[in-house]
MIMARLO-617381 format. One record per residue (C-alpha): x, y, z; residue in three letters. Coordinates in steps of 0.1 Angstrom, whole numbers. Example, Ala and Ser with C-alpha at 12.3 -4.5 7.8 and 13.67 -1.06 7.14 Angstrom:
2
+-------+-------+-------+-----+
:  east : north :    up : res :
+-------+-------+-------+-----+
:   123 :   -45 :    78 : ALA :
:   137 :   -11 :    71 : SER :
+-------+-------+-------+-----+
***
This chain:
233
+-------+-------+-------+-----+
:  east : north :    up : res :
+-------+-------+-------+-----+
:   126 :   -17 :  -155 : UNK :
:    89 :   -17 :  -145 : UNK :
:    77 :     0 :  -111 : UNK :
:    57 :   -16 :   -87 : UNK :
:    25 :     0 :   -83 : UNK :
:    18 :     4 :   -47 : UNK :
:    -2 :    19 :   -21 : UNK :
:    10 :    44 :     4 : UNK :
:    -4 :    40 :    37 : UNK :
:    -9 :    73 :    50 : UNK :
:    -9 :    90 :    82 : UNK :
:    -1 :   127 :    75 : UNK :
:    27 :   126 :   100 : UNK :
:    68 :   125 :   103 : UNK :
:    73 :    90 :    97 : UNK :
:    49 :    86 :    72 : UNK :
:    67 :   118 :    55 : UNK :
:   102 :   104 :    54 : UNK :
:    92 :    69 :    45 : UNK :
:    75 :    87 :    15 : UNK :
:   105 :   107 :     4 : UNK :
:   126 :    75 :     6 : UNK :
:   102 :    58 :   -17 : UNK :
:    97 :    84 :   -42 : UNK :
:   140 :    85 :   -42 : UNK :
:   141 :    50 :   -49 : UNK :
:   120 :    53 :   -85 : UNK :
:   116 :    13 :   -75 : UNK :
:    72 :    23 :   -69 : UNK :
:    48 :    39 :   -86 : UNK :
:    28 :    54 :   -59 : UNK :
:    -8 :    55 :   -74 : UNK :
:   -21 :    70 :   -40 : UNK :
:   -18 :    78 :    -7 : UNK :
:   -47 :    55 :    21 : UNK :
:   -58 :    73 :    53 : UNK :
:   -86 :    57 :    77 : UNK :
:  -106 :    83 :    89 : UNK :
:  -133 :    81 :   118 : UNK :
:  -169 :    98 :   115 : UNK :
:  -153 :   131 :   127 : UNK :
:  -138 :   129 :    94 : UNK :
:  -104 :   128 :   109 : UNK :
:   -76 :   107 :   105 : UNK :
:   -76 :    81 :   135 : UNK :
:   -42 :    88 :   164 : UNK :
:   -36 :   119 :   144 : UNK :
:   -66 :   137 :   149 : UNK :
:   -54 :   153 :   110 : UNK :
:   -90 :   170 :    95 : UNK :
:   -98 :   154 :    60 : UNK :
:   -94 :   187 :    45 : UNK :
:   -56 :   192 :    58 : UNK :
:   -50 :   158 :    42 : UNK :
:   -61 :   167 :    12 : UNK :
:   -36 :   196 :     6 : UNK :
:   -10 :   175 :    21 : UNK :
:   -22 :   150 :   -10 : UNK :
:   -23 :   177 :   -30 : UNK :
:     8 :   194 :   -24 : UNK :
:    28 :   158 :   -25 : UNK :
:     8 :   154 :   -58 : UNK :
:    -5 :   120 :   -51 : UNK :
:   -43 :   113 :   -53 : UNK :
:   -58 :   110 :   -21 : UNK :
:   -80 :    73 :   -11 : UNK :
:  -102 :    82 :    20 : UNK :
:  -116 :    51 :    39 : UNK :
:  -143 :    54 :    67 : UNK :
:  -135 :    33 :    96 : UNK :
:  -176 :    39 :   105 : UNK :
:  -164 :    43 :   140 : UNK :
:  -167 :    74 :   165 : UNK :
:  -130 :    74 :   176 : UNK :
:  -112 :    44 :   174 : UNK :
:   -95 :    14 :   149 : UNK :
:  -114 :   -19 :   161 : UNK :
:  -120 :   -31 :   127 : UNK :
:   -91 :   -21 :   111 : UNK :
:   -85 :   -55 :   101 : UNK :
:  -112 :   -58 :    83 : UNK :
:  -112 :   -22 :    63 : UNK :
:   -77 :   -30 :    57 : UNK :
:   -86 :   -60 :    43 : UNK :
:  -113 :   -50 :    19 : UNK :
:   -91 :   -16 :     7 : UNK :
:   -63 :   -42 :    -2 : UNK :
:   -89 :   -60 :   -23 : UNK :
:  -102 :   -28 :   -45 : UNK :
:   -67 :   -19 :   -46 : UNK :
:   -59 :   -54 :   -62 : UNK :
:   -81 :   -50 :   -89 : UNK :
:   -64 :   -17 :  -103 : UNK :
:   -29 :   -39 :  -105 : UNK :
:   -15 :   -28 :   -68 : UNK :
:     9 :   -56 :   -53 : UNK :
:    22 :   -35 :   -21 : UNK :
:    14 :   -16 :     1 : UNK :
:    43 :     7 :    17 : UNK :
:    41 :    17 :    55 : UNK :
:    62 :    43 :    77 : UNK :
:    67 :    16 :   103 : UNK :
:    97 :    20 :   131 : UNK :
:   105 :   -18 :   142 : UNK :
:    98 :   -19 :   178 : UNK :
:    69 :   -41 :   176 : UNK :
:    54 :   -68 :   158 : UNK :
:    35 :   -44 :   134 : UNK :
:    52 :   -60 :   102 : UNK :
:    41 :   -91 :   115 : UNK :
:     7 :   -85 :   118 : UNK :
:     1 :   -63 :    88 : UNK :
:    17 :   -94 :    69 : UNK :
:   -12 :  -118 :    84 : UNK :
:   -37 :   -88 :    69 : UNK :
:   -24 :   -83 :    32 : UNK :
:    -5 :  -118 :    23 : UNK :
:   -40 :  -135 :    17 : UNK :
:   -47 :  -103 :    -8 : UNK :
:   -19 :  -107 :   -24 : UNK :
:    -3 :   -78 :   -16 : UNK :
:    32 :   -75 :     1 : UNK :
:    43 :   -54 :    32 : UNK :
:    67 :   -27 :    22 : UNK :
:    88 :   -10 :    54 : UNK :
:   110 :    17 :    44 : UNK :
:   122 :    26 :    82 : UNK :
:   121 :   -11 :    92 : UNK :
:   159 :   -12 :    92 : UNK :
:   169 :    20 :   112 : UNK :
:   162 :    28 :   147 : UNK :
:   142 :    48 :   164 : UNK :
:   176 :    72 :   163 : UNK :
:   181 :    69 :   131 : UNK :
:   149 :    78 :   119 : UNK :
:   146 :   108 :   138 : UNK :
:   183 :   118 :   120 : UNK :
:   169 :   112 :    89 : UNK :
:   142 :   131 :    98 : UNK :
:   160 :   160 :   106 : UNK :
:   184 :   161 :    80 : UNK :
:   160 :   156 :    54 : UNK :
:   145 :   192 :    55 : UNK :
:   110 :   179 :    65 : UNK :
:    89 :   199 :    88 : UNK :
:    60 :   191 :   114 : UNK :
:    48 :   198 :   140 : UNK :
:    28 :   178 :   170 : UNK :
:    -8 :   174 :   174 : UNK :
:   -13 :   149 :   198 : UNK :
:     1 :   133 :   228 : UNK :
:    -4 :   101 :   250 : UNK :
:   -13 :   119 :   285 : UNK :
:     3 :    98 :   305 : UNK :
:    37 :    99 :   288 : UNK :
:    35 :   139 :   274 : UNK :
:    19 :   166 :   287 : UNK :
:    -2 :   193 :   273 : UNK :
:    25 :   216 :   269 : UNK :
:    41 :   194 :   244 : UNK :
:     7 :   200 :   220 : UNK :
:    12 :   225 :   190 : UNK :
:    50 :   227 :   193 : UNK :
:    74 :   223 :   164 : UNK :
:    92 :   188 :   163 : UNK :
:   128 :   198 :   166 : UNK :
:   161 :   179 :   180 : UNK :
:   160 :   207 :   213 : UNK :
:   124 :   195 :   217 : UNK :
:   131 :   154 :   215 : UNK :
:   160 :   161 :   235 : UNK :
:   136 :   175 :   263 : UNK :
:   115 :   141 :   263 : UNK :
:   111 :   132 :   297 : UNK :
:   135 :    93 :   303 : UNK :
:   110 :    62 :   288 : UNK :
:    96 :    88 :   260 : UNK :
:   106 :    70 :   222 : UNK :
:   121 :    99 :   202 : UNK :
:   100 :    82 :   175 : UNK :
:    74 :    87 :   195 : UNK :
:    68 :    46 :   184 : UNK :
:    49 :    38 :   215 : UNK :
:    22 :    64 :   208 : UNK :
:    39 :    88 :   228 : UNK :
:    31 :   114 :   201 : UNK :
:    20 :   121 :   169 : UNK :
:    27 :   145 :   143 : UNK :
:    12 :   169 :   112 : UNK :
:    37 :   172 :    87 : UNK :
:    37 :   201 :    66 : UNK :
:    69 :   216 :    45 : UNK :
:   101 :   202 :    34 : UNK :
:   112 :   187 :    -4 : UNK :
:    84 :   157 :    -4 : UNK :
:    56 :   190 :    -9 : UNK :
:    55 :   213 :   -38 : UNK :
:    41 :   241 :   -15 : UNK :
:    38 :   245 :    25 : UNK :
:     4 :   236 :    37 : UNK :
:   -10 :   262 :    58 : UNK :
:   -29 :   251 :    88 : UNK :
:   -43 :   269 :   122 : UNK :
:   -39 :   251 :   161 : UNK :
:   -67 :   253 :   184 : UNK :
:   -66 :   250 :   221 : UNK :
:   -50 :   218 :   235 : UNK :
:   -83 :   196 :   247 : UNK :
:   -83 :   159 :   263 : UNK :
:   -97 :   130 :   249 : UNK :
:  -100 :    91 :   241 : UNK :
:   -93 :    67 :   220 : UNK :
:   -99 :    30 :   218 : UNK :
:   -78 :     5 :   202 : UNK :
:   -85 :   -36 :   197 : UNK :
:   -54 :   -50 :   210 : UNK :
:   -40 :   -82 :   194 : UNK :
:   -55 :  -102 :   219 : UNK :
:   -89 :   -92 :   210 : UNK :
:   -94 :   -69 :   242 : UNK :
:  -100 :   -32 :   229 : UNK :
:   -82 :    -5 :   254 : UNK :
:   -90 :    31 :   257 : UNK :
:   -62 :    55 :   258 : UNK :
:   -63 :    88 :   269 : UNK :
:   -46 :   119 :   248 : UNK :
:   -39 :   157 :   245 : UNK :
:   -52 :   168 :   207 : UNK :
:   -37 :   203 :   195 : UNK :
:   -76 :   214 :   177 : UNK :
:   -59 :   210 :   142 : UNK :
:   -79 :   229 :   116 : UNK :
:   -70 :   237 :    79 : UNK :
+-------+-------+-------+-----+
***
């Protein structure tokens, strides 16, 4: 039986790990790369993840690497748009999916459906059927290993920055806190476990604040304040 050739949509972090490792399981795709917006920092957009660490996450998985600048300081107003025209390129080279590490507590399917169906390529959502529980299970049975790098101020605080993600630590989420971390509460660097063929060595900085500004579905864009862990490779 044929694969599908697909796209995976990269972030660098735990769900995007796991939903990876399912994928690979299945032998249903053939993953012809991994797609990561980055901003004019050259870092990954949420997880503040420098281009060179995502390399050698790339590089380690052993899955080419497709880098696409948002053209933006900080932020993913347009990421309609880039989405749109990545989906197009990826078209021409035979791609009919592109796979996401979604959680289903919004109506991200939904939207990223409106993005790619006019493409011509189809939504695939490996962690759409579990919740937010059962991911994290997964997660931690699965041998994977990150660790967080940044945190939505007003729902973590600093001290949560540069820590490993283990069940003590989500257990220690204050009450309202996703163990996901699906309402931006958190994100993640993910850097061991059986998806790499070698651990990918990284150093934390100091914890620093700043901002990020997102186009809500509305059309309003909304800035966000966060704790980044000063990931370097």
């Amino acid at each position: 039986m044929q694969k599908i050739k697909a796209v995976f949509n990269w972030s660098g972090g735990k769900d995007s790990a796991l939903a990876l490792h399912k994928i690979l399981q299945s032998g249903e795709y053939e993953v012809i790369a991994l797609l990561t917006m980055i901003d004019k920092r050259k870092r990954s957009s949420f997880h503040a993840i420098p281009l060179a660490l995502l390399e050698r996450q790339a590089e380690s998985i052993g899955i080419p690497l497709r880098v696409v600048e948002t053209g933006i300081p900080d932020g993913l107003s347009d990421y309609a748009a880039v989405t749109r025209q990545a989906a197009a390129r990826f078209r021409e080279e035979g791609v009919s999916a592109f796979i996401f590490g979604d959680v289903p507590l919004h109506d991200v399917r939904v939207y990223r459906e409106q993005i790619l169906s006019p493409e011509g390529i189809s939504v695939v959502e490996p962690l759409w059927h579990l919740s937010p529980e059962q991911v994290m299970e997964e997660y931690f049975t699965s041998g994977l290993r990150s660790v967080i790098v940044t945190t939505t101020a007003s729902a973590l605080g600093e001290e949560y920055v540069g820590r490993p993600l283990t069940r003590e630590l989500v257990e220690s989420f204050p009450p309202g806190v996703d163990v996901c971390g699906e309402n931006g509460e958190y994100h993640t660097f993910c850097h061991d476990g059986p998806l790499f063929s070698f651990p990918v060595p990284f150093r934390l900085g100091t914890p620093s604040p700043g901002q990020l500004s997102i186009r809500l579905a509305d059309g309003r864009e909304q800035a966000f304040s966060y704790w980044y862990a000063g990931l370097e490779a």
